[in-house]
C-alpha positions in Angstrom: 25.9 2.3 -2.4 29.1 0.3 -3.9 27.7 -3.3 -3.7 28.4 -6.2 -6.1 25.0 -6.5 -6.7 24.2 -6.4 -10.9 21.9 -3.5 -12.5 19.2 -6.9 -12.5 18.6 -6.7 -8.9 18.6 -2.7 -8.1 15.7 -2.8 -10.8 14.1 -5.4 -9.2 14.0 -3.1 -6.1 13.0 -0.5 -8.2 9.7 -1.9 -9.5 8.5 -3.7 -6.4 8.7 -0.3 -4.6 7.3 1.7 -7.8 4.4 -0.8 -8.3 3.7 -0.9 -4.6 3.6 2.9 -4.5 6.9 2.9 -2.5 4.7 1.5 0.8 6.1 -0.8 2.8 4.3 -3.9 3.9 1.5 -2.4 1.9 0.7 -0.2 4.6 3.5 2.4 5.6 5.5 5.0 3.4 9.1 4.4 2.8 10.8 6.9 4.8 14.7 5.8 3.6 15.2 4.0 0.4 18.5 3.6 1.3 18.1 1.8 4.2 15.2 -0.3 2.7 17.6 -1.6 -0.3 20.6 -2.5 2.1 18.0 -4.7 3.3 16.7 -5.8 0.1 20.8 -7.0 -0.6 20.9 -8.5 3.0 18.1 -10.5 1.7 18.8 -11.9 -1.4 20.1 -15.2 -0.3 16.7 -16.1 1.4 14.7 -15.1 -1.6 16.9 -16.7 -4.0 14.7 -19.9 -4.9 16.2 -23.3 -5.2 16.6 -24.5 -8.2 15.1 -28.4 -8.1 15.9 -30.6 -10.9 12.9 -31.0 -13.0 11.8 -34.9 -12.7 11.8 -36.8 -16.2 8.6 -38.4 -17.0 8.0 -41.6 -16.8 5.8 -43.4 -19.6 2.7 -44.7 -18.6 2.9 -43.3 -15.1 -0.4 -42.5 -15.1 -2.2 -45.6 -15.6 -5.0 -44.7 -18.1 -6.1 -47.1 -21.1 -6.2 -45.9 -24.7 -9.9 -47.8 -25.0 -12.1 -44.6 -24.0 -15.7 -45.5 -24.0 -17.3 -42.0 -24.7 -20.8 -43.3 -24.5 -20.7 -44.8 -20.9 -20.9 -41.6 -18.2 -17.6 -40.9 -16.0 
């Protein structure tokens, strides 16, 4: 298979299958790896998490005191 996909990915396949015991779905043997990767490449984009900016924390969002009282029960 001559895909632009990097060595990353088609070992990605590789150990997903091999830790699953090449099953499918858990339940059924892979009867054509082949087939099963050109799905694995047709699939990439909806696997292919978002990346979400990571919000910047704001000081004293959380609205506790610094005065604990450790002998009064929560």
């Amino acid at each position: 298979m001559s895909q632009n996909i990097d060595a990353n990915e088609a070992e990605r396949f590789f150990n997903h299958f091999q830790s699953n015991g090449w099953l499918v779905g858990g339940k059924s043997k892979m009867k054509n790896w082949q087939a099963s990767a050109k799905n694995w490449i047709m699939n990439l984009q909806s696997f292919t998490p978002i990346q979400v900016a990571a919000a910047t924390p704001v000081p004293g969002n959380l609205k506790t005191s610094n005065q604990k009282k450790y002998d009064e029960p929560l």
